[in-house]
C-alpha positions as CSV (number, residue, x, y, z in Angstrom):
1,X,-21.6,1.2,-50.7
2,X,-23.4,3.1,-53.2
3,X,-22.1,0.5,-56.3
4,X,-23.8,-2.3,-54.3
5,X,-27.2,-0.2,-53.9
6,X,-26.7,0.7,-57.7
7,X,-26.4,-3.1,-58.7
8,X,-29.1,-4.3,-56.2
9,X,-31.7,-1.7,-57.8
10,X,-30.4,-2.4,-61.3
11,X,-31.0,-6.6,-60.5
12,X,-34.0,-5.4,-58.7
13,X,-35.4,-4.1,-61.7
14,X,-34.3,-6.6,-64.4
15,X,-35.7,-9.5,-62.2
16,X,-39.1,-7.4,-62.4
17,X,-38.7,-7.6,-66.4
18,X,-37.8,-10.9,-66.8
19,X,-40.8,-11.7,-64.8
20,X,-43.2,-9.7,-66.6
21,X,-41.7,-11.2,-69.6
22,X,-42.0,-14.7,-68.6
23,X,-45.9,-13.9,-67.1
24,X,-46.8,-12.9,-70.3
25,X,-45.2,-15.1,-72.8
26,X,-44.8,-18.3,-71.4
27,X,-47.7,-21.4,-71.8
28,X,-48.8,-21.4,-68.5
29,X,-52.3,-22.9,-69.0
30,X,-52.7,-26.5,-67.4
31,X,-53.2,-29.4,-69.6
32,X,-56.7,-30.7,-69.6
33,X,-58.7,-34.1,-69.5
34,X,-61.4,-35.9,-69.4
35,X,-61.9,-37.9,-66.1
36,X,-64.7,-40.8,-65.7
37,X,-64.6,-41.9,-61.8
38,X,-67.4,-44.6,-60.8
39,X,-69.8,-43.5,-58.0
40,X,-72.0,-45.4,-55.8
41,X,-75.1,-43.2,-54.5
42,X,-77.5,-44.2,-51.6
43,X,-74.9,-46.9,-50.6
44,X,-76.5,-48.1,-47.0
């Protein structure tokens, strides 16, 4: 019982790494473009 403890805490703690890792190096900023929509105003 204490090995599976020892490898949940051990995955546990390399999952929090690899996240951190990924947070900080991957491109995560959204792509961005113009966008020209027609409106009508005071339409009665």
């Amino acid at each position: 019982m204490g090995r599976i403890i020892k490898a949940l805490f051990l995955l546990a703690i390399l999952g929090f790494i690899a996240l951190t890792g990924f947070a900080y190096l991957a491109d995560l900023s959204p792509s961005q473009s113009e966008v020209k929509v027609p409106v009508t105003l005071n339409a009665d």
